[in-house]
C-alpha positions as a printed Julia matrix, in Angstrom:
380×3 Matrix{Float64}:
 -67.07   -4.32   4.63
 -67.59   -1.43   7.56
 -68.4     1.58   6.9
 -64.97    2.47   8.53
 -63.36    0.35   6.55
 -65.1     1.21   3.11
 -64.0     5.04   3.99
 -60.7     3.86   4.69
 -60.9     1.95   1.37
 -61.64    5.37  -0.26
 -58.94    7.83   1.69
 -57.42   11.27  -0.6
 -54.48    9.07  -2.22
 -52.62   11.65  -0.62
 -53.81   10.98   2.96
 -52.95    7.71   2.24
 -49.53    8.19   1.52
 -48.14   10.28   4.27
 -50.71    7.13   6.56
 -48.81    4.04   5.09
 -45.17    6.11   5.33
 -46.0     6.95   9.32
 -47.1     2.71   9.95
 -50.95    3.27   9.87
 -52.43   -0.3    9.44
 -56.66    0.07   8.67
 -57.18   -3.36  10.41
 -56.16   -1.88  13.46
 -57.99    0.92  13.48
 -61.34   -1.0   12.56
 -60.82   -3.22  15.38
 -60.15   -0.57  18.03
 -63.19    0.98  16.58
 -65.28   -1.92  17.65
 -64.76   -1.31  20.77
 -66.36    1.93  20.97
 -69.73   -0.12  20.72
 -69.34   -0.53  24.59
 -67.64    2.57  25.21
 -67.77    1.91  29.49
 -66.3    -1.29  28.74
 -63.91    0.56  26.62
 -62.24    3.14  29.0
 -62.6     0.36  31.91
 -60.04   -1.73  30.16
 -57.18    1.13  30.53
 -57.77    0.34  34.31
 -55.52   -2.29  35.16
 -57.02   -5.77  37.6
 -55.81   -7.9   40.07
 -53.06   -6.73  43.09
 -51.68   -3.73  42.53
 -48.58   -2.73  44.95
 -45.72   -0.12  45.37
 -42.42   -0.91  45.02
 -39.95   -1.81  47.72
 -37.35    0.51  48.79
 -34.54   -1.86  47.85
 -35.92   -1.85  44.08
 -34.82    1.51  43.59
 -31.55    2.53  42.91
 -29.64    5.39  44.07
 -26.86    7.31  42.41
 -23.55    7.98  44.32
 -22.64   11.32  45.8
 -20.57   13.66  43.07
 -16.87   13.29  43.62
 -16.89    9.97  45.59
 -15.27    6.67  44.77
 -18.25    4.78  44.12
 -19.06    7.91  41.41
 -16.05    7.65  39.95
 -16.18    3.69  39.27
 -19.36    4.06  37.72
 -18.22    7.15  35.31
 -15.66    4.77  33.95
 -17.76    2.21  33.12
 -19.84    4.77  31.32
 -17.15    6.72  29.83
 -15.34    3.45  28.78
 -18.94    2.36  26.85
 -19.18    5.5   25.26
 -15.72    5.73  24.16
 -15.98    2.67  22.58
 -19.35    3.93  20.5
 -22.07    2.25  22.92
 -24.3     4.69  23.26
 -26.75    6.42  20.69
 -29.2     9.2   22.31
 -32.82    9.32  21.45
 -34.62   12.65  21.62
 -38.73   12.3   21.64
 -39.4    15.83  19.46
 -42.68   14.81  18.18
 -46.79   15.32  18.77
 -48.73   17.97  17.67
 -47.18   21.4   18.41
 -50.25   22.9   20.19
 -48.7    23.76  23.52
 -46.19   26.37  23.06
 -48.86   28.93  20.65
 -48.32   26.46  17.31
 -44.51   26.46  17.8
 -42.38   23.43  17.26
 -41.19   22.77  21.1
 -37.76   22.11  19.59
 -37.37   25.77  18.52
 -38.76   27.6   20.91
 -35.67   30.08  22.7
 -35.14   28.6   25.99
 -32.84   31.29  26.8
 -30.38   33.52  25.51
 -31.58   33.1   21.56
 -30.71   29.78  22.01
 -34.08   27.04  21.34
 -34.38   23.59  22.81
 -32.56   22.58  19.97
 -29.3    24.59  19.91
 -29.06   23.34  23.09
 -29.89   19.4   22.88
 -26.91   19.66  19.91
 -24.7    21.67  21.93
 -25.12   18.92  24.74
 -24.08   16.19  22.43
 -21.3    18.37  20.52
 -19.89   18.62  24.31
 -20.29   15.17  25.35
 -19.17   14.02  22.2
 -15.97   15.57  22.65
 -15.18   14.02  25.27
 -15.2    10.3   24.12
 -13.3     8.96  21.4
 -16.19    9.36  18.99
 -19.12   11.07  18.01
 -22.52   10.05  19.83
 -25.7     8.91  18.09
 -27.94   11.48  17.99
 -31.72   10.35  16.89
 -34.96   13.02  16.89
 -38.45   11.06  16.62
 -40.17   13.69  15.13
 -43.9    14.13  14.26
 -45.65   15.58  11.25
 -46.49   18.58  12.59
 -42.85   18.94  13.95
 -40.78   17.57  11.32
 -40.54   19.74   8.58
 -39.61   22.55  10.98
 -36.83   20.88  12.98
 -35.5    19.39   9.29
 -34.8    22.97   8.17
 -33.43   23.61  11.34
 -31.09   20.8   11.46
 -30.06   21.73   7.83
 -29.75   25.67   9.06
 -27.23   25.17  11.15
 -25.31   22.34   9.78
 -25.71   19.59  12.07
 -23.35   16.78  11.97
 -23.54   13.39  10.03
 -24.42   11.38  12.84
 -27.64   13.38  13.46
 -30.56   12.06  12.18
 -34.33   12.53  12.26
 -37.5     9.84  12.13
 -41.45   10.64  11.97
 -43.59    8.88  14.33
 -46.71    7.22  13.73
 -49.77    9.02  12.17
 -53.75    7.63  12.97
 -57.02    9.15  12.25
 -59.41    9.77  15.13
 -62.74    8.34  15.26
 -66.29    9.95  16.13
 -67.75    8.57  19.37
 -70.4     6.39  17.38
 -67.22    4.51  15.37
 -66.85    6.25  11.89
 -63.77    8.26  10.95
 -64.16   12.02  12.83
 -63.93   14.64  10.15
 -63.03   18.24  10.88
 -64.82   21.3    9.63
 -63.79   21.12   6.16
 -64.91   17.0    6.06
 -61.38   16.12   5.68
 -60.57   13.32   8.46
 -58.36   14.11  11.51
 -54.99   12.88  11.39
 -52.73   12.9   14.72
 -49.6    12.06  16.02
 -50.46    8.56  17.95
 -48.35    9.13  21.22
 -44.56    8.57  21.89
 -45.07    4.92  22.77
 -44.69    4.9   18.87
 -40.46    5.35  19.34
 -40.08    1.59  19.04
 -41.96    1.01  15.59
 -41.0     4.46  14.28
 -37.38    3.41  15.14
 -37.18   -0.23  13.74
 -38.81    1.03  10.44
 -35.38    2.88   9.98
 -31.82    1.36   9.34
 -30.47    3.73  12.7
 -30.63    0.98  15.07
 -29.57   -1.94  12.75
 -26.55    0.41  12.26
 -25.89    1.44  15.53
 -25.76   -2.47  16.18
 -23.55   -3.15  13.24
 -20.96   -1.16  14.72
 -17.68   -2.33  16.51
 -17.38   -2.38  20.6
 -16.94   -4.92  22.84
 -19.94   -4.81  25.13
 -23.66   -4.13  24.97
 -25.48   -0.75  23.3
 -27.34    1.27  25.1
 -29.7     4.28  23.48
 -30.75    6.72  26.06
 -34.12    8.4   25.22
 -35.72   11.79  26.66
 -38.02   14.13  26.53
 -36.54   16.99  23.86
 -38.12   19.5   26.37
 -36.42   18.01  29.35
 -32.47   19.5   29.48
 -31.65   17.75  33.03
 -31.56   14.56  31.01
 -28.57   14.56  29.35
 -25.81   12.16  29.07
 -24.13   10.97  32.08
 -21.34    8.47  32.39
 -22.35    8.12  36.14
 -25.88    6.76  35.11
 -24.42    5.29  32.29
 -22.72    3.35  34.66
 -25.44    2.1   37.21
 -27.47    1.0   34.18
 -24.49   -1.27  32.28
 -24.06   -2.45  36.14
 -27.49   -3.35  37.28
 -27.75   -5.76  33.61
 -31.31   -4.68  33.36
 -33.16   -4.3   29.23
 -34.5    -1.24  30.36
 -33.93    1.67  33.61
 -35.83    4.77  34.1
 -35.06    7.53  35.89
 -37.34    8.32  38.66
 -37.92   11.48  41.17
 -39.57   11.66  44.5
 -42.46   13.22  44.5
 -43.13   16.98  45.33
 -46.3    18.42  46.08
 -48.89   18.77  43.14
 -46.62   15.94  41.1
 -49.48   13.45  39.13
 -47.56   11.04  36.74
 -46.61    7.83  36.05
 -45.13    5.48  38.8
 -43.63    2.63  39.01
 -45.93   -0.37  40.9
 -45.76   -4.32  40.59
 -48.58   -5.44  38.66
 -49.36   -8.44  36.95
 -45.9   -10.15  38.02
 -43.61   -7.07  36.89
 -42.39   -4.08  38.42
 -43.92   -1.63  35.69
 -44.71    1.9   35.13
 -47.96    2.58  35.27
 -50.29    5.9   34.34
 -52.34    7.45  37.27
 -55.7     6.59  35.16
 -54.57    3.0   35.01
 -53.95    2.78  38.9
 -56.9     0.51  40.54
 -59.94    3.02  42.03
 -58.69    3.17  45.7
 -54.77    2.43  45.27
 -53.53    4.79  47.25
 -50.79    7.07  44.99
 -48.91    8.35  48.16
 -47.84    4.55  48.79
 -45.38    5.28  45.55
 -42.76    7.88  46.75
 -41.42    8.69  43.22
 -42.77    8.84  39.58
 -41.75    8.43  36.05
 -39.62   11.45  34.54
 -40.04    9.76  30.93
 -36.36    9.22  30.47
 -35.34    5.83  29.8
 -32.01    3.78  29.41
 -32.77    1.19  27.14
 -30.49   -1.86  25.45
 -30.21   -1.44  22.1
 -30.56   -4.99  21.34
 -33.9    -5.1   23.13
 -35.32   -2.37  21.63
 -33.97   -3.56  17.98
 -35.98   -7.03  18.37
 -38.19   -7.53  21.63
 -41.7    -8.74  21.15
 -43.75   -6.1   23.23
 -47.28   -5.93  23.08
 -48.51   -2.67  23.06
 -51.84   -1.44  24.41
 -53.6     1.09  22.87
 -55.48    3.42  24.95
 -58.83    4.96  24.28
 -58.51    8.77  24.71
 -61.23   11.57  24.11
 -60.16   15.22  22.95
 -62.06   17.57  21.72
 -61.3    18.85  18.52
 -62.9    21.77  16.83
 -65.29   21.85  19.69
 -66.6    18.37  18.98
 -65.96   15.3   20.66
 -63.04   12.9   18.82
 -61.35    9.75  20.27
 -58.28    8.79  19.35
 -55.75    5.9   20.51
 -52.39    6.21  21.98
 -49.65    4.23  23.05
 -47.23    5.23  25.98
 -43.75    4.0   25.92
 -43.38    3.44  29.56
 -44.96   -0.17  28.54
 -41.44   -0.86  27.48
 -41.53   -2.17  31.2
 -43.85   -4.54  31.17
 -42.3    -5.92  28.44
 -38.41   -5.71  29.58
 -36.68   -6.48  32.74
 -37.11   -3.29  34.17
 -34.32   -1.31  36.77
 -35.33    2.14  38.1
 -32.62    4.84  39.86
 -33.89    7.86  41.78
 -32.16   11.04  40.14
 -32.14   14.84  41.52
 -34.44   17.09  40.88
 -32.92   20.29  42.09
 -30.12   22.84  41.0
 -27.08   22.15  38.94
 -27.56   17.98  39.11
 -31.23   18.1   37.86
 -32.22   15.49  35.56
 -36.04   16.68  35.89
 -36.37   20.08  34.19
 -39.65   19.59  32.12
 -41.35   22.57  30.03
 -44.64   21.71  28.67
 -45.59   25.44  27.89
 -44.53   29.22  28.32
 -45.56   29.76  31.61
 -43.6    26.78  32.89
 -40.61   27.42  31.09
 -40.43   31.33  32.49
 -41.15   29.74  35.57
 -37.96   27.18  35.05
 -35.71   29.83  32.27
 -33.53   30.17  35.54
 -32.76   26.62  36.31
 -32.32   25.32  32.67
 -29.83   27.99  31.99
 -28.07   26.86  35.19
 -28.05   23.17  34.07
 -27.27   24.38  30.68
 -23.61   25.96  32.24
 -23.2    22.96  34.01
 -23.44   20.21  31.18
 -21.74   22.38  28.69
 -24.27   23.65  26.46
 -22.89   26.77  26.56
């Protein structure tokens, strides 16, 4: 036996719980840790080989203007799906709630008194009146965030059909291999990455239920960013993605000035979303005019029972002032798995679907424009 693995063997009993309830597997982590014996060889792996090119202008959709005919034909496809109780809506409200001063993300005021989640409920409590049924609401929590957004939740009374899940928990490793232990020797537990939304989902009965249910054609579960208000429920997109027949669609932005991200490029026979550190040394980024906003549409059924193989990346942080390394997975690999779509959404004033806050100063920077978006999806 390793040395990793003997500590493994001999975790707190308690560590071990809350590991095995959050889909922690020791094999896994001893054979990622082998890999840190050739740690060049390591990182060079997230880089990925062979031709590497942007996508063509055809392969990415477009969204009709407001108002016109070709809007309204797509709304009623997606009101008629949602209406009929296809569509469940996946909020990613996990990691480690370091970027907004140790405050859950989820409440945090946005504006008015009202956090992120006041208004992520009062989206659904609006779009849910409209249909002929109450819409799925799932939050993939983390365990630094659930506990907090629980008593939230339970604060304010939210409806039956909303329900939160924990992602997955891992231990980081020291450079040399063995488990990293903070200050007080205690090994350093972390929330592995939202690429976790697919195990964390299966190992509840959510999407087995949300299957169960009646409804004539396929479900679709819409996932976002908790942070991110512009994506909210749409019929119109709705629409383009029940259309197009694709397993998964993400909603992509042309690029502005400064904008580093994911972006979609074919690569090993798929068109697939791929991280900027993954992109071949000399691909040229500008070649890709839009990137990944994190938002996908994905079929229900897919996500319920594809076979996807998940990479897990090598990662250093630094952690207490000492180097740690942990591994993540990103969910954008849904597309390399699926049969991928992709549909260029606005970025700008009432219609954006691209409002991202990933700390204070951004969100004072953005308070404007959410509360703007807010009026005009009826959080309010």
């Amino acid at each position: 036996m390793s040395d990793l693995a003997s500590d493994l063997a001999g975790l707190d009993p308690q560590l071990r719980a809350r590991l095995d309830a959050a889909g922690f597997r020791d094999a896994r982590l001893v054979e990622l840790a082998a890999g840190l014996a050739d740690k060049a060889a390591l990182f060079a792996k997230n880089r990925l080989t062979g031709d590497v090119t942007p996508p063509r202008d055809t392969e990415l959709l477009s969204l009709p203007e407001p108002g016109s005919a070709e809007a309204e034909r797509l709304g009623a496809l997606g009101r008629a799906a949602i209406d009929r109780g296809e569509l469940a809506f996946c909020v990613l409200a996990g990691g480690m709630a370091t970027r907004m001063g140790g405050v859950v993300k989820a409440l945090v005021e946005a504006f008015d008194g009202r956090t992120f989640l006041d208004l992520r409920l009062a989206e659904n409590a609006s779009a849910g009146a409209k249909a002929k049924a109450p819409i799925p609401l799932w939050l993939m929590t983390s365990e630094a965030t659930d506990g907090g957004i629980r008593e939230a939740l339970r604060a304010r009374s939210a409806p039956d059909h909303v329900h939160q899940f924990t992602q997955d928990l891992g231990l980081r490793l020291a450079p040399e291999g063995g488990l990293f232990r903070e200050d007080d020797g205690d090994p350093s537990a972390y929330a592995t990455g939202h690429g976790d939304l697919v195990d964390a989902l299966r190992r509840t009965p959510l999407l087995d239920q949300f299957l169960a249910r009646g409804g004539e054609g396929p479900k679709t579960v819409w996932i976002a960013n908790l942070d991110n208000l512009g994506a909210s429920i749409d019929p119109v997109v709705l629409g383009r993605f029940l259309e197009s027949k694709k397993q998964v669609m993400v909603e992509v932005c042309k690029k502005a000035p400064g904008d580093r991200g994911g972006v979609p490029v074919h690569a090993h026979g798929k068109l697939q979303v791929v991280e900027e550190f993954r992109l071949p040394a000399g691909f040229d980024g500008a070649s890709v005019p839009v990137f990944n906003t994190n938002t996908f549409l994905v079929s229900a059924e897919a996500l319920a029972t594809a076979n996807i193989p998940w990479t897990y990346f090598a990662v250093e942080k630094k952690v207490q002032g000492r180097v740690a390394i942990q591994f993540e997975r990103l969910l954008q690999e849904l597309t390399s798995a699926l049969d991928a779509g992709y549909v260029v959404v606005p970025r700008d004033g009432a219609a954006s679907r691209f409002l991202p806050v990933k700390d204070h100063d951004e969100l004072a920077r953005r308070r404007s424009e959410i509360q703007e978006v807010a009026r005009a999806r009826g959080m309010l």
